[in-house]
C-alpha positions as CSV (number, residue, x, y, z in Angstrom):
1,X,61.4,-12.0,61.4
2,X,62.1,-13.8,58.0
3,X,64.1,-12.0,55.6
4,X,63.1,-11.1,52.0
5,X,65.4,-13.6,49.8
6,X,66.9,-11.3,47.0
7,X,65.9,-11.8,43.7
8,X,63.0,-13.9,44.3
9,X,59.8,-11.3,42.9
10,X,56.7,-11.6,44.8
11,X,54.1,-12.9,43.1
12,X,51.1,-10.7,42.4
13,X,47.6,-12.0,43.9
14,X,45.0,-12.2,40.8
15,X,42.0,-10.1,41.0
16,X,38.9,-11.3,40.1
17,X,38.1,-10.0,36.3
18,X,34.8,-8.2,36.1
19,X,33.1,-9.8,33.5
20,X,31.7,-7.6,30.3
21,X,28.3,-6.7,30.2
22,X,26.2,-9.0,27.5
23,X,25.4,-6.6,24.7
24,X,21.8,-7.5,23.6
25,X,21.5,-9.5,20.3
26,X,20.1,-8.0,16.9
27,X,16.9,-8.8,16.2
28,X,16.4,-10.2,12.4
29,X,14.7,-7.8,10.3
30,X,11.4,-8.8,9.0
31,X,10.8,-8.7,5.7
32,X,7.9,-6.3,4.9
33,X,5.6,-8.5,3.1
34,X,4.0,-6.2,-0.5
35,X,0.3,-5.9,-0.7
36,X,-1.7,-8.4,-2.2
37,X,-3.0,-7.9,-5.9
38,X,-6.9,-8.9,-4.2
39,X,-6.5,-5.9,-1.8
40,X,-5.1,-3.5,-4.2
41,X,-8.0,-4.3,-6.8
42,X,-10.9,-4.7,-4.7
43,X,-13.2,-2.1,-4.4
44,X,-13.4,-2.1,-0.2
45,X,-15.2,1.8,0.1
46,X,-18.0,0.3,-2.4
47,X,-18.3,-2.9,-0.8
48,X,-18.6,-1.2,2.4
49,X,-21.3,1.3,1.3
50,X,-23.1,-2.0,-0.3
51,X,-22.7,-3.6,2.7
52,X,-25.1,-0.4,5.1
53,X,-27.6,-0.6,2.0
54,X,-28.2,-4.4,2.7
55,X,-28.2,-4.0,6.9
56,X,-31.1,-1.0,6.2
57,X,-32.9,-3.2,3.6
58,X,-32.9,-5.9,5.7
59,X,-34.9,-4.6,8.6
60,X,-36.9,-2.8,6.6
61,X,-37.9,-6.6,4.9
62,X,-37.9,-8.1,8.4
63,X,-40.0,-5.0,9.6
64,X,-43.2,-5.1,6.6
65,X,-43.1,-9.0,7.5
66,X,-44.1,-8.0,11.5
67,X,-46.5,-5.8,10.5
68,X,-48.3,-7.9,8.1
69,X,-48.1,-11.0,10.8
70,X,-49.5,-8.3,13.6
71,X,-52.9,-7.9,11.4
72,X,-53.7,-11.1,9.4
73,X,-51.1,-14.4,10.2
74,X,-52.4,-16.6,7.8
75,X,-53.7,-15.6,5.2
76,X,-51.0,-13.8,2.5
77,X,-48.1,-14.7,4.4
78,X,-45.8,-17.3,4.7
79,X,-43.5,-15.4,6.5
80,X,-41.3,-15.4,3.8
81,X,-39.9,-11.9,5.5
82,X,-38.4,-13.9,8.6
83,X,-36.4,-17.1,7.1
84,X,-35.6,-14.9,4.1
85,X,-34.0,-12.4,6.4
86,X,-31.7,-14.8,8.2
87,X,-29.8,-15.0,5.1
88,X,-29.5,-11.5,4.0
89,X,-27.9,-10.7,7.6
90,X,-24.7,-13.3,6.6
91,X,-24.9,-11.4,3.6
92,X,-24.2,-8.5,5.0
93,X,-22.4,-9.2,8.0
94,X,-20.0,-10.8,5.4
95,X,-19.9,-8.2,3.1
96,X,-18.9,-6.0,5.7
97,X,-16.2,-8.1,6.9
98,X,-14.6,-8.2,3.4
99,X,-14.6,-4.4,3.5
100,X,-12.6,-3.8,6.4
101,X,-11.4,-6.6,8.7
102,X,-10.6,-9.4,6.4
103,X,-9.6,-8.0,2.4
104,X,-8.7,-11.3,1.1
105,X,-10.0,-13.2,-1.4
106,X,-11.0,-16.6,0.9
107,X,-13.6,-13.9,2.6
108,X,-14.4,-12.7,-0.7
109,X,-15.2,-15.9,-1.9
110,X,-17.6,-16.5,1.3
111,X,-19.5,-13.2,0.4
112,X,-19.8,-14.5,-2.9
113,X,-21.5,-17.7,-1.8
114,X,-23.8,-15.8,1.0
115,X,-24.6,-13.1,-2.0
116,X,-25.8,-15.8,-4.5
117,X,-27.6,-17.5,-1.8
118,X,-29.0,-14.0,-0.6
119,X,-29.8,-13.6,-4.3
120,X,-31.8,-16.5,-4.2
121,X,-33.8,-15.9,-1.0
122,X,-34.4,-12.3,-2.9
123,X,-36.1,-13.6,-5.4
124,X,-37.9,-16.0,-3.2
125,X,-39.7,-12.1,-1.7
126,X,-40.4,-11.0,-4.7
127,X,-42.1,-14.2,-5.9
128,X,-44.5,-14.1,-2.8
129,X,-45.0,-10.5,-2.4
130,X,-46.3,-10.4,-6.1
131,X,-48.3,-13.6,-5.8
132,X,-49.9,-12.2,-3.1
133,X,-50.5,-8.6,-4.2
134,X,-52.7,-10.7,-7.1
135,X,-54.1,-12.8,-5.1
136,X,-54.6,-11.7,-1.4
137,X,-56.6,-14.0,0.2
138,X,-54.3,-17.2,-0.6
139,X,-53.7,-19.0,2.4
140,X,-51.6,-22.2,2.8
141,X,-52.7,-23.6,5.8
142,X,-55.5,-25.8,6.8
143,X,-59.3,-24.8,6.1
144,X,-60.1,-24.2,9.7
145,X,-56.7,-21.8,10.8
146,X,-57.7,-19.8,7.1
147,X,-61.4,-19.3,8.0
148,X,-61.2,-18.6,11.3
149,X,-62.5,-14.8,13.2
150,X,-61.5,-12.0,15.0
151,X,-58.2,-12.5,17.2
152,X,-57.4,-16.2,15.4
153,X,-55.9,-14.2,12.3
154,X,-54.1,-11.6,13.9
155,X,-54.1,-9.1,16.8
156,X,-54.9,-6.1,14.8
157,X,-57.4,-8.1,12.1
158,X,-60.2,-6.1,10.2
159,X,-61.1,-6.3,7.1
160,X,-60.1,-2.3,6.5
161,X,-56.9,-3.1,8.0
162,X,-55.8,-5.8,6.1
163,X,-56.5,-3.9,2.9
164,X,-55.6,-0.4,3.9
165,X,-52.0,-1.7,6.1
166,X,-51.3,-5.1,5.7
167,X,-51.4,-5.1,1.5
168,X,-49.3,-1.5,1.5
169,X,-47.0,-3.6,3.8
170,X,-46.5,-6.2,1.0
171,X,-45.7,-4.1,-1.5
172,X,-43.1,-2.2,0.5
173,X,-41.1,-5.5,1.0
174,X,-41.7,-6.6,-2.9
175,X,-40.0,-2.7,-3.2
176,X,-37.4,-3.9,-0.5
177,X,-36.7,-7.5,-1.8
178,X,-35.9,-6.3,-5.5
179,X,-33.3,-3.6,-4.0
180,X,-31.7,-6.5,-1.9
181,X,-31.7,-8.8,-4.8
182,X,-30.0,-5.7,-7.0
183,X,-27.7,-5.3,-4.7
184,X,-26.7,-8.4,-4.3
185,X,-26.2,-8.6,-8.3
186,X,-24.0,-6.1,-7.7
187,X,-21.9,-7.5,-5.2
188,X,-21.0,-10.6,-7.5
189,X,-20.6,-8.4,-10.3
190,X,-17.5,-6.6,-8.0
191,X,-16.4,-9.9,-7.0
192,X,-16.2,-10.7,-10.9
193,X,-14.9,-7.7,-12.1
194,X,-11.5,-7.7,-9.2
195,X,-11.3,-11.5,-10.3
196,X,-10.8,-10.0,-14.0
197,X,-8.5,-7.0,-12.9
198,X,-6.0,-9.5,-10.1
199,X,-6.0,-12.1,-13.6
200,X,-5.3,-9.2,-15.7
201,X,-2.2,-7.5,-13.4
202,X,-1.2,-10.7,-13.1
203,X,-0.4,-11.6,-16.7
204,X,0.7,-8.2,-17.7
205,X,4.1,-7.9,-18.5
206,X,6.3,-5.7,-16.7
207,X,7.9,-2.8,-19.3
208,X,10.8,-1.4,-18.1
209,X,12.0,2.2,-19.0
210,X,14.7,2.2,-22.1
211,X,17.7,3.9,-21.3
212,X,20.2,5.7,-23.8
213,X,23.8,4.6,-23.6
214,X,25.8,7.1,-21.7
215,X,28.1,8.7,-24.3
216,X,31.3,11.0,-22.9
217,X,31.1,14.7,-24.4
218,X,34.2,15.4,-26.3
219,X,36.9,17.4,-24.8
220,X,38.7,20.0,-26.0
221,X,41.7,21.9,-23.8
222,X,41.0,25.9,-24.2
223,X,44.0,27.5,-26.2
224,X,47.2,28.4,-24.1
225,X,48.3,32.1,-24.1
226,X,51.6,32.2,-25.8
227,X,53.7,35.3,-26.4
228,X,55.4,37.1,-29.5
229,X,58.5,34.3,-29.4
230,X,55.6,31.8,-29.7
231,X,56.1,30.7,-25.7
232,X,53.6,30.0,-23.4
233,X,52.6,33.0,-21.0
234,X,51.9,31.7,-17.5
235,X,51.9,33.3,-14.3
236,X,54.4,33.4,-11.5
237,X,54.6,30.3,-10.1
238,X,55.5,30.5,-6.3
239,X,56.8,27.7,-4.0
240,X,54.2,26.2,-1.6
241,X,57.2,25.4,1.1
242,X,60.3,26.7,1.2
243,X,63.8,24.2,0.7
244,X,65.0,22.6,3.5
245,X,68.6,21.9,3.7
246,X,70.1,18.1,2.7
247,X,66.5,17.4,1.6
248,X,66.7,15.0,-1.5
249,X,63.2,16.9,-2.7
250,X,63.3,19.5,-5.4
251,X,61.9,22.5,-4.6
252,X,60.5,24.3,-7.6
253,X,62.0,28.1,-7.1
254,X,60.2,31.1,-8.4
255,X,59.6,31.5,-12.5
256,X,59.9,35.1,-13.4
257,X,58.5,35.7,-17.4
258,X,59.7,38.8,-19.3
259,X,58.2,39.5,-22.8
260,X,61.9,39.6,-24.9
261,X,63.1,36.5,-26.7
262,X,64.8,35.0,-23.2
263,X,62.9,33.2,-20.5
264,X,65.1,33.4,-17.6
265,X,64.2,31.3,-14.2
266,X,66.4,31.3,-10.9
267,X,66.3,27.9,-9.2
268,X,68.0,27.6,-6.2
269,X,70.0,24.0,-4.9
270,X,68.2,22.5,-2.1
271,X,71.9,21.3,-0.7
272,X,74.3,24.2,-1.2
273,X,71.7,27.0,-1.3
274,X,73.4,28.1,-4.4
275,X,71.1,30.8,-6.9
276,X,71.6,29.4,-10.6
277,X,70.5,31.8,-13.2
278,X,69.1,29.7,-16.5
279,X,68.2,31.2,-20.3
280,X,65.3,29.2,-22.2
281,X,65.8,30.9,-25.6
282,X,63.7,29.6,-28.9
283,X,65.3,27.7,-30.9
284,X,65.2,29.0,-35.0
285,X,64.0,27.5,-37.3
286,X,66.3,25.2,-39.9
């Protein structure tokens, strides 16, 4: 068996080092972006409750225009109600959207265009419906589809019929197509008036609050109690820790006041321990 040479240390075997546990990296804060002027000024409950009054008006347009077609196709009709209507559904659809999915003012601006288009196609109803009301046996197809019988006009054609349902039917969407062309008035004039307000907080200055300079209250120290030598009466005053021996410190010993002319306070050497008795008298006047 080898010996172990003296002096020589073994040498230590190195252990492998478990490595640290990645801590997971911050993730950057993002910035919370403020709300847009166009969303803060728009109106979206009113645009919204605009928005069911043109989806009812619509079918009720699209629904006068099925009935009149039912009884008499050609003759006052031009089925205004149907191609009319295809517009008034983007106008709603539309003005829906801008009321609770996309409150911006690029989808404002598209229900403004589909409004004034809608308002157009309104007034396209009423011109019609009225012309027809005055004159009800217009017809503005050929001679042989207008004078034709029986099931050629329409499926439910009589002559009481076509006075007693089919004219009533016209009026209602004349009634229907000058509430959709209101309310599309309306709808541009809300598009109009948040353009005016989002202009208007826009160029408003911003006033901030005036402050008043912060002045410091004077001062004053409450008058000391003083005795009949004209010396200041104060309490005992009491050491917080008592000497310790070869301690450089100075230990402030008890103060003992008496009311005579003399003063007298004991202090005590922190070294020697040595009581030293000293008179504060007042000095006269010269």
């Amino acid at each position: 068996m080898l010996g172990t040479t003296p002096g020589i240390q073994p040498i230590a075997t190195p252990q492998p080092m478990t490595p640290l546990q990645s801590m997971t990296p911050l993730q950057p804060m993002t910035p919370v972006q403020p709300p847009k002027p166009w969303k803060i000024k728009f109106p979206a409950i009113i645009s919204g409750i605009l928005s069911f009054l043109q989806f009812g008006i619509t079918f009720v347009i699209i629904g006068c225009e099925v009935g009149s077609v039912l009884i008499d196709m050609v003759t006052a009709t031009i089925y205004v109600g149907f191609w009319a209507s295809l517009f008034f559904i983007f106008a709603w659809i539309s003005q829906a959207t801008t009321s609770c999915c996309c409150r911006n003012r690029g989808c404002a601006t598209y229900t403004l265009i589909m409004q004034v288009i809608s308002l157009f196609f309104a007034a396209c109803v009423i011109g019609f419906d009225s012309y027809y009301i005055i004159y009800p046996t217009t017809c503005f197809f050929s001679s042989s589809i207008c004078n034709g019988l029986g099931t050629t006009r329409g499926l439910f054609y009589t002559y009481s019929n076509f006075y007693n349902i089919k004219i009533p039917l016209i009026k209602g969407q004349l009634a229907a197509g000058a509430v959709m062309f209101v309310l599309c008035l309306i709808s541009i004039g809300i598009y109009i008036i948040t353009t005016i307000r989002v202009y208007r907080a826009a160029k408003r200055p911003i006033v901030y609050p005036q402050t008043t300079p912060y002045s410091v209250p004077p001062y004053s120290m409450p008058p000391l109690p003083t005795g009949p030598d004209g010396m200041v009466i104060a309490p005992p005053a009491l050491n917080v820790r008592p000497p310790k021996p070869g301690s450089p410190l100075y230990h402030r010993p008890m103060i003992i006041l008496d009311n005579g002319e003399g003063r007298t306070n004991d202090l005590v050497c922190p070294t020697c321990s040595t009581m030293m008795n000293v008179s504060v008298r007042k000095k006269p006047p010269q």
